[in-house]
NUVO-411863 format. One record per residue (C-alpha): x, y, z. Coordinates in steps of 0.05 Angstrom, whole numbers, plus 32768, in hexadecimal, padded with zeros to 4 digits. Example, Ala and Ser with C-alpha at 12.3 -4.5 7.8 and 13.67 -1.06 7.14 Angstrom:
<pts>
80F67FA6809C/81117FEB808F/
</pts>
This chain:
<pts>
802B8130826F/8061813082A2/806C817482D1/80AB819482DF/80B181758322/80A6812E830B/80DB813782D6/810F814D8300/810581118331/810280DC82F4/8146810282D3/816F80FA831C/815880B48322/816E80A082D5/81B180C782E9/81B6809D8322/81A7805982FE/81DC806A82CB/820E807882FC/81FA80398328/81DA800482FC/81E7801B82AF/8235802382B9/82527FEB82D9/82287FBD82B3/824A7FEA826D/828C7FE28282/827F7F988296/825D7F75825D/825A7FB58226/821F7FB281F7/82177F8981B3/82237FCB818B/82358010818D/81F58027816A/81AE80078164/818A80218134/814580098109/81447FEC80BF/8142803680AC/8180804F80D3/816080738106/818780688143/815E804E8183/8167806781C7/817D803C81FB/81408050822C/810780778223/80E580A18261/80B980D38271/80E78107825C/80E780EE8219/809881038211/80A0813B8237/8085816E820C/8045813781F5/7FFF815B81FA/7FD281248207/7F97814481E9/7FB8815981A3/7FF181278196/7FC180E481B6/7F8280ED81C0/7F5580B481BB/7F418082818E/7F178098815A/7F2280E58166/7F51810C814F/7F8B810F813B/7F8180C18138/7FCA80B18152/7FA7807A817C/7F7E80608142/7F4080718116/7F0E804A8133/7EF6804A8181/7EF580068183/7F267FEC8156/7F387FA68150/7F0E7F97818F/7ECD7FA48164/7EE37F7D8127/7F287F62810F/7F527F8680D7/7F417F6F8092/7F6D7F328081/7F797F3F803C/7FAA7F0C801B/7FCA7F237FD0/7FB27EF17F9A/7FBA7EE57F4F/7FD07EBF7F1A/7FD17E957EE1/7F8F7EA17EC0/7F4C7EB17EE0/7F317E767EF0/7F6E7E617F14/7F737EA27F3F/7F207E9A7F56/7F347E537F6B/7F657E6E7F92/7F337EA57FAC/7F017E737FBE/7F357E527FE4/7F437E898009/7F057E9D801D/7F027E4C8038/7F377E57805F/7F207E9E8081/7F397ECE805D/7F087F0B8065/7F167F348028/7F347F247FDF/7F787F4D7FBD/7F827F467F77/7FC07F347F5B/7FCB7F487F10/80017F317EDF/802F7F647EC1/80107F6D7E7D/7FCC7F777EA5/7FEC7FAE7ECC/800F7FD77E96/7FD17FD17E74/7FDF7FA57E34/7FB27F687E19/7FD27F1B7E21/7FDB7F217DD3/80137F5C7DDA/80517F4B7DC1/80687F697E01/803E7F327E23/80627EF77E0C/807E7ED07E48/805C7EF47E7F/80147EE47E7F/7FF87ECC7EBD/80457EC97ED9/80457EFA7F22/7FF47EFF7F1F/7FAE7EFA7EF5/7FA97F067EB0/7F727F387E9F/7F607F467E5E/7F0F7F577E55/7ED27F5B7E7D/7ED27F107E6F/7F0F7EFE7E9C/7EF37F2B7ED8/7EB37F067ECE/7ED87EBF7ED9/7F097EDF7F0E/7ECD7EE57F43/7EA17EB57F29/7E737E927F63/7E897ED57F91/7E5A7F047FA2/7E7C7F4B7F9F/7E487F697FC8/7E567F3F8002/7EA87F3F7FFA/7ED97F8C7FF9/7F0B7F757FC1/7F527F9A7FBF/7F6B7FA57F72/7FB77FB77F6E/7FC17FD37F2C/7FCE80147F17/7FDC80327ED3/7F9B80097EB7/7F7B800F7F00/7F3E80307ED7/7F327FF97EAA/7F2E7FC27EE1/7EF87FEF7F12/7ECE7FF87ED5/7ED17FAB7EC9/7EC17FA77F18/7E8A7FD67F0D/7E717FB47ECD/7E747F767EF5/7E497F937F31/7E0F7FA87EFB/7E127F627EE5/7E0E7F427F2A/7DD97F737F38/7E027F9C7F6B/7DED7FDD7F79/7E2E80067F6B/7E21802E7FAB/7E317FE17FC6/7E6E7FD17FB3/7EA67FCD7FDA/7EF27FC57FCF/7F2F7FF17FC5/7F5580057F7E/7F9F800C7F8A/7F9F80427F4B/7FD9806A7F6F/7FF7808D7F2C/802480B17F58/8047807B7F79/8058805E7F36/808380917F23/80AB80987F5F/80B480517F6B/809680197F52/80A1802A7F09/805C80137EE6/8039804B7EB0/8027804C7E72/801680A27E6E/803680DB7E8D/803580ED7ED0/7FFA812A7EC1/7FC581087E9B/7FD580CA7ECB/7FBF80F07F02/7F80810A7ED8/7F6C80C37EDD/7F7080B57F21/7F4780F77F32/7F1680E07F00/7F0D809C7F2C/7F0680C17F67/7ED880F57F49/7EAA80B67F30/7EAC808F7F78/7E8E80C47F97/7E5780C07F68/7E4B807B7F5E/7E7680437F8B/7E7780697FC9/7E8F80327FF8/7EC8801E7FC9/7F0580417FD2/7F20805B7F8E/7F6A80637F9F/7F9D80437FD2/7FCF80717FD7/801380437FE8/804680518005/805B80087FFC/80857FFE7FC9/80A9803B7FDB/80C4801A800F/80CA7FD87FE5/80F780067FAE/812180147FF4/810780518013/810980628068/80C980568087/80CB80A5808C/80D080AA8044/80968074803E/8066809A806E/808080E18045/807D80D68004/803E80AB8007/801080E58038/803181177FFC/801680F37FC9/7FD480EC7FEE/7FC981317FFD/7FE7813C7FAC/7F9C81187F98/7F80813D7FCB/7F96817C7FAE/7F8181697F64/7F3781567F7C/7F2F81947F98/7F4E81B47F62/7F1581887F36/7EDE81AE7F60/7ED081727F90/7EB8817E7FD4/7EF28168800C/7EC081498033/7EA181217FFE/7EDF81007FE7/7F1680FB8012/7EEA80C98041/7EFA808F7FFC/7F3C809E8003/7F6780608022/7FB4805C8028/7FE1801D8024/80208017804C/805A7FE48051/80697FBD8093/80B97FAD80A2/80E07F9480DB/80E87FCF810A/80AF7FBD8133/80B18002815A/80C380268121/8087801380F2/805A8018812E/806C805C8136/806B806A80E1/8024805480E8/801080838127/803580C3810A/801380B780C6/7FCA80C080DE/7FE580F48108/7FFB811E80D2/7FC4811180A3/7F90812180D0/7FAB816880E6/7FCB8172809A/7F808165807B/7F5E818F80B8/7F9381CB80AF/7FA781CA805E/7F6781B08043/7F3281C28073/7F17817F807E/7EDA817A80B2/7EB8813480B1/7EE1810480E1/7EE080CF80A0/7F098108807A/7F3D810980AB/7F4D80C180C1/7F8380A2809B/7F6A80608084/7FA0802A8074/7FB17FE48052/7FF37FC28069/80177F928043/805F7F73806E/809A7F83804D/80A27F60800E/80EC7F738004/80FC7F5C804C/80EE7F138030/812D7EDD8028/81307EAF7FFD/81707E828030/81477E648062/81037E7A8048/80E37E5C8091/81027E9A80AD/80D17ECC8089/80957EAD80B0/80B77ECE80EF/80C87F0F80CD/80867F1080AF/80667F0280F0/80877F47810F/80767F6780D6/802A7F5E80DF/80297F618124/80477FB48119/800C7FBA80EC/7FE27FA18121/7FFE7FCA8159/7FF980078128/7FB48002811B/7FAF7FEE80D2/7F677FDB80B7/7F817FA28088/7FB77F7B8086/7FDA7F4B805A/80137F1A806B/80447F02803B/80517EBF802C/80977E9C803D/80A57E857FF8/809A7ECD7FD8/80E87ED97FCE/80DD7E997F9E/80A27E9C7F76/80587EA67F7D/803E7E8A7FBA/80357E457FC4/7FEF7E327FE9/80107E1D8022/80397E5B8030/7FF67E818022/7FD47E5E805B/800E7E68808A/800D7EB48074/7FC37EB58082/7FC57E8880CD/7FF27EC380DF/7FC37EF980E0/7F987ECB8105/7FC77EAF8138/7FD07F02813A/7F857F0D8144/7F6E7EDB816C/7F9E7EBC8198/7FDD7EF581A2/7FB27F2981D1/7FCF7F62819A/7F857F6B8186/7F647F7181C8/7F7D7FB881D6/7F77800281B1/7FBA801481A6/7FDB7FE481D9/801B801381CB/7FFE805081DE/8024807A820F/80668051820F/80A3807F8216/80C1806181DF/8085805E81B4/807380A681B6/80B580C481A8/80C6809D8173/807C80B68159/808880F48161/80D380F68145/80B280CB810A/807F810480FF/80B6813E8100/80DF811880CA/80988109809C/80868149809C/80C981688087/80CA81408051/80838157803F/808E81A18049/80D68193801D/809E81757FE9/806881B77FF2/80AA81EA7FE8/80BC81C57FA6/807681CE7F96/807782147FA9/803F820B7FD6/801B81D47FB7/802A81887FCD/800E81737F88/8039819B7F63/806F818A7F8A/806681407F88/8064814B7F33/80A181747F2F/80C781487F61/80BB810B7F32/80D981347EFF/8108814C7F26/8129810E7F3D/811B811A7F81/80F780DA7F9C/812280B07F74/816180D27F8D/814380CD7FD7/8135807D7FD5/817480727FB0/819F808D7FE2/81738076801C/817A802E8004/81C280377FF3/81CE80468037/81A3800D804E/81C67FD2801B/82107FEF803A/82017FDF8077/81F07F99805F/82257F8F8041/82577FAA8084/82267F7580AE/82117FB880D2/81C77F9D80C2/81C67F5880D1/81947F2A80A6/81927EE480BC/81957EB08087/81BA7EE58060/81F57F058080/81F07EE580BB/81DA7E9D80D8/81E87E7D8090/81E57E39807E/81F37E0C804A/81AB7DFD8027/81837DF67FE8/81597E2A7FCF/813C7E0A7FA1/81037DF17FC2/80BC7DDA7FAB/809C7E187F8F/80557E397F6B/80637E2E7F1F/80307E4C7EEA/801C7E187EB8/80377E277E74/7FF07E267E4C/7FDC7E587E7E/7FEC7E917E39/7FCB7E637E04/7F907E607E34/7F8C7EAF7E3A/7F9A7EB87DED/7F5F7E897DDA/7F337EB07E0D/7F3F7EF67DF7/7F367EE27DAC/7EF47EBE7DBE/7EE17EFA7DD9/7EF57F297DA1/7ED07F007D7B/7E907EFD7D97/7E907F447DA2/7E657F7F7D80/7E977FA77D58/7E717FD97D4F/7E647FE47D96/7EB97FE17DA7/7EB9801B7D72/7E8780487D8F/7E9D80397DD7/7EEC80497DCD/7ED880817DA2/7EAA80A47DD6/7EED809D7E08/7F1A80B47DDA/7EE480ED7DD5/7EEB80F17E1E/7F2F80FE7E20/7F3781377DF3/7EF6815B7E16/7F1A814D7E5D/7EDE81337E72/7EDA80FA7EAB/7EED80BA7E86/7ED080827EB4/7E86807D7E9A/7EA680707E53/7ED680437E73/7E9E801E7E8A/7E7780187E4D/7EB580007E2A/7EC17FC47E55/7E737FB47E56/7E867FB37E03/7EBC7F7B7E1A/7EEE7FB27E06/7F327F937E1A/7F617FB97E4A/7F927FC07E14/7F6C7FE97DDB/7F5080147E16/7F97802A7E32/7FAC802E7DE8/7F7880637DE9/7F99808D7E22/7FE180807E08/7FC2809D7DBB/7FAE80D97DDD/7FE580EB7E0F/802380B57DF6/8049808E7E19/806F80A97E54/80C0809F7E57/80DF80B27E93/810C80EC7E81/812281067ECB/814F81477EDE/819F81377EEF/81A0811D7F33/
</pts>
């Protein structure tokens, strides 16, 4: 971008400005610390110039807008055309509670719903499970049968809202209920709109939630795909997340890595399936975490559609522009959240989103500032929610495609963020010898994610603990306070309430037609065929999600993590 000349001239003036301006004003006053470095220990320079890019090729590392690689954004327009999605989590207690909070929600602006699901729900067990006994309806919604789903968006039309459903081991149950719901409603399928989180993947490197083994898991998730193309081709099947990688205490490197390796993992199993790249790769969306490093997670964001565009162009022969635009969620940093001085996460949250925004994300969701003690109270939720819109319509942050664009500092930490994503990723292909998929399987067996995030959040808690990284309220800026303050409790009939509902519906229900329906899945399963019509049919047959993931865990048992030394 620069010529030689140029670069000379700026080098002998920064030599000059050291020797003149930079040095006295060292030896004078010093700086605040020997290092500066982000939240994932990658040490900052102290200026950024020309020289710093001088090997950037605007045409294949920028670009514009909209063309690739899509550094600069997916869309030509961006936020100037319409805002990001503000998508605020929600869930709990029992159905009706969560659609009164949706409704509310909606009220208040909120432009698309994100469903929330209690912990029985999302390892795929009924409210009546032993296992269920003191966590129904606790961190989210309880979801037992078509029923519940039919409560959950009563008075909402799903054709005219994109709902967000973050569950994962029983991800299949809950889009046939959607889908189920849709034919009720009258929605043509090819109308619906929404994303399923359904990342098997991510489960077992970080976030811990499955119920089968890591193979026939992914099976599943291929069958989803495979069935979106076909019949819901505006939803989005699977959000591949690099989230809660970061939340189990990954570097934002690691984050961007390990999620674009399991992404192009599914890629490789759809084509593996016989799918065209071009017909399914446009449904896939990605989910990333926002934390405090403004520059850094602005930069995470701009190397990831980098590499995916040129990775699904160059490994996977990709042609349609939709194929090759990473498409992304972003949810602030959940783990970055204090529970001294909770006020001071509206601030932190507030950077968080406004990285997102300068990244380019396409929705966005901004945690509350009570989160670090207890569902979120209605208040927080509102604050959470004015940010994005204090963001979108008074800041200036939306006005401009990628505002950050050419900044010195901006582009090399882009492109040093790329170089470190895709070692990681080429690290993943070589245990895979050759294959990403195979080498995303065999490094959960292996150990190696786990041992990568371990030590990478080792590293991080040490420096904590030295006061290297400072977190106010924490380590630093204490005070004496109560944190015990008012705070979202779930009403204790909240079980009793789901119990009665799920054996009214068991009840009422034709036997006969359970029978057929979980024996033509089990059927499925041993034939390998594509198990999401029967899924479908089995929920329409108020099927709960228990007896159908007893059906998977029958066939293929129940996964224990048995990993190699580390």
């Amino acid at each position: 971008m620069f010529d030689h000349t140029e670069l000379e001239d700026i080098r002998e003036q920064q030599e000059q400005w050291e020797d003149e301006t930079l040095e006295p004003t060292l030896e004078a006053h010093g700086e605040r610390k020997d290092r500066f470095g982000t939240v994932s220990n990658h040490e900052v320079d102290r200026l950024y110039t020309p020289e710093d890019i001088a090997d950037l090729d605007f045409e294949e590392d920028l670009g514009f807008p909209g063309e690739p690689p899509y550094t600069r954004g997916p869309y030509p327009t961006m936020y100037r055309g319409r805002a990001w999605t503000m998508r605020q989590f929600a869930g709990f207690g029992t159905a009706e509670e969560t659609n009164e909070r949706f409704h509310y929600l909606i009220d208040e602006g909120q432009t698309g719903l994100s469903t929330a699901f209690d912990m029985p729900s999302l390892m795929g067990i009924d409210s009546d499970h032993p296992m269920s006994e003191g966590e129904v309806g606790k961190e989210g919604v309880a979801v037992d049968t078509l029923a519940d789903m039919e409560i959950l968006f009563d008075g909402i039309d799903i054709d005219q809202v994109s709902t967000s459903f973050t569950i994962n081991p029983s991800a299949a149950v809950i889009y046939a209920m959607y889908i189920a719901l849709a034919d009720q409603q009258g929605v043509p399928r090819d109308k619906v709109r929404g994303t399923l989180q359904n990342d098997m993947l991510k489960e077992f490197i970080a976030q811990k939630e499955w119920v089968i083994p890591p193979g026939p898991s992914l099976k599943i998730v291929t069958d989803t795909i495979e069935f979106a193309v076909d019949e819901t081709p505006k939803f989005h099947p699977v959000s591949i997340s690099g989230y809660h990688i970061r939340e189990a205490g990954s570097t934002a490197a690691q984050e961007a890595a390990f999620t674009l390796a399991d992404g192009f993992a599914y890629v490789e199993d759809c084509l593996d399936r016989g799918l065209e790249v071009d017909e399914f790769a446009p449904l896939l969306s990605f989910f990333f975490n926002s934390h405090n490093s403004i520059f850094e997670e602005i930069a995470k964001f701009r190397a990831s559609r980098r590499i995916y565009a040129n990775v699904m162009e160059e490994w996977y022969d990709a042609e349609r522009p939709e194929s090759k635009r990473l498409k992304f969620h972003t949810q602030t940093a959940g783990q970055s959240l204090t529970a001294q001085q909770p006020l001071n996460n509206i601030a932190r949250v507030t950077i968080q989103a406004l990285a997102g925004v300068l990244g380019g994300t396409q929705s966005l969701h901004t945690n509350s500032f009570d989160e670090a003690l207890a569902l979120p109270s209605e208040k927080a939720v509102r604050v959470a929610l004015r940010t994005q819109q204090i963001i979108a319509e008074e800041s200036g942050a939306a006005d401009i495609v990628d505002p950050m664009g050419g900044s010195y500092a901006i582009e090399k930490l882009t492109n040093e963020m790329e170089a470190e994503i895709m070692g990681y990723i080429e690290e993943i292909r070589e245990i895979g010898d050759g294959s990403v998929r195979d080498g995303v399987l065999d490094g959960i067996q292996q150990g190696y994610f786990h041992r990568e995030i371990g030590e990478a959040s080792y590293e991080y808690q040490q420096r904590v603990e030295r006061g290297e990284e400072v977190v106010v309220g924490v380590n630093k800026f204490t005070i004496e306070e109560d944190t015990s303050p008012d705070i979202l409790k779930i009403d204790e009939t909240t079980r009793e309430r789901q119990l009665n509902r799920l054996e009214r519906v068991k009840d009422e229900r034709d036997d006969e037609e359970v029978d057929a329906t979980l024996s033509a899945l089990s059927d499925a399963i041993d034939n390998e065929e594509n198990v999401m019509p029967y899924i479908v049919d089995a929920v329409k047959a108020y099927v709960s999600m228990g007896e159908i993931m007893q059906v998977f865990e029958d066939h293929h048992g129940a996964y224990q993590e048995e990993l190699s030394p580390v």
